[in-house]
N, C-alpha and C positions, 0 to 999 in steps of 0.2 A: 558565458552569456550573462547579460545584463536580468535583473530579476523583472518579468513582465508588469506593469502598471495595470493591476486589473480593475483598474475606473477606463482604463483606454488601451483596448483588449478591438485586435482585429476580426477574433472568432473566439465560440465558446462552444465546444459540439459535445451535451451530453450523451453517456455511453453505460453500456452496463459488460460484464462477462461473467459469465460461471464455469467454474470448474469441479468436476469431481476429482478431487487429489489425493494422488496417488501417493505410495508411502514414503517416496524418497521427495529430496528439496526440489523446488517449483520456480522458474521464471516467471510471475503471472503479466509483468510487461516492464518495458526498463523506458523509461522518458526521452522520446524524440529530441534532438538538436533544435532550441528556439523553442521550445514548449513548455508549459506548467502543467502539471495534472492534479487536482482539488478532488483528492477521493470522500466523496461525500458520504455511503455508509457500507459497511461491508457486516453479511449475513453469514453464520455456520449451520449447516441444517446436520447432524446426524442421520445417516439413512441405509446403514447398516441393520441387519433383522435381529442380531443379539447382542453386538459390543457396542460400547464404548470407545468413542475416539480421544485423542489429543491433540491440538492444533499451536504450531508456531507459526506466527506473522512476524515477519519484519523487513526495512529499508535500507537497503546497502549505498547508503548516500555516497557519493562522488566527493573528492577530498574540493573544501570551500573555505575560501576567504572571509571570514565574515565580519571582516571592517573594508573591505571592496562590494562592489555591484549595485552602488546606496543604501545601504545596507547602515541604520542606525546604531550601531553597536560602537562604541567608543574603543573599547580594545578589540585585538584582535585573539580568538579564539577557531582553532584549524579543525572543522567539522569534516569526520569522513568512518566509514568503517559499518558493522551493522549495528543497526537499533531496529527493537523486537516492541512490535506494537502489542502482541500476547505470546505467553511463553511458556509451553505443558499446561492449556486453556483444555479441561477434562468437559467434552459434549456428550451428556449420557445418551443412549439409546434412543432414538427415537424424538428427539430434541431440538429446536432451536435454539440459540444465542446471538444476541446481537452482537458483533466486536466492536464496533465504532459507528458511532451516531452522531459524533462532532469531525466537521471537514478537517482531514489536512493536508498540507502539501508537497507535492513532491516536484522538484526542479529537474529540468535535463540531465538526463546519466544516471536518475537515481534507475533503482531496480527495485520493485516490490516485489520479494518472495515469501517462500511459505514450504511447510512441511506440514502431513498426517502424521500420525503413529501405522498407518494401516492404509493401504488401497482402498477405493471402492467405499469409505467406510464415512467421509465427510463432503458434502457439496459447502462449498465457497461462494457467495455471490458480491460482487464488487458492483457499486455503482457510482462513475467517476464523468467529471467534464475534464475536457485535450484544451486548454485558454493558448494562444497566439496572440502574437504582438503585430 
C-alpha cells in the first residue's frame, strides 16, 4: 500500500475501544488493507481492589520499505518486528496513567498488542480514527 495523503483522505471515522486485559498477550486490532489508523490517546485505569498491575504495549509492524511508498528517507532502512510503546509500565492500585497523549500511526498489517501482569486487574482505553484514501 501506498502511504495515505492525509490532506486528501476519503474518510476519517473516529472510534474509541476498551478492554479489560486479561493476563496473557492481546490483539487489540491489526490494520485493515488500504487503511491508516492515528491512535490518538490511550488510557490504563487500575481496577483491581488490592494489586498492583503491569502493562506492555506494543506494534508488530509489518516488514517496510522505507525508501519506497514516498516515503522521504534517502536510504533505505527494512522496518518490521515489535516495538513496545511501554514496557513493565507498574499501575498502582487504584490508578490512572495516561500511555500516550501524542498521535501515532499505524499502517495496514500493523497489529497493536498488549499484555497485563494479571486478568481482570487493568482496563485499556484506546481512542483512534480508521483514515482512507
Amino acid at each position: 500500500m501506498t502511504n495515505p495523503n492525509v490532506v486528501q483522505v476519503a474518510s476519517i471515522h473516529g472510534s474509541s475501544i476498551g478492554s479489560n486485559m486479561s493476563g496473557s498477550a492481546q490483539t487489540f486490532f491489526t490494520v485493515a488493507s488500504g487503511k491508516l489508523v492515528k491512535i490518538n490517546s490511550i488510557t490504563c485505569a487500575n481496577v483491581h481492589a488490592a494489586n498492583a498491575g503491569t502493562l506492555d504495549l506494543f506494534v508488530d509492524k509489518v516488514e517496510r520499505n522505507t525508501t519506497q511508498e514516498g516515503s522521504e528517507f534517502a536510504s533505505n532502512e527494512t522496518v518490521d518486528g515489535n516495538f513496545y510503546i511501554c514496557k513493565n509500565i507498574s499501575v498502582a492500585q487504584g490508578s490512572t496513567l495516561v500511555i500516550l497523549e501524542t498521535p501515532i500511526y499505524l499502517m495496514e498489517g500493523d497489529a497493536f498488542e498488549g499484555q497485563a501482569s494479571a486478568a481482570s486487574t487493568l482496563d485499556l482505553y484506546i481512542s483512534y480514527e480508521v483514515i482512507s484514501q
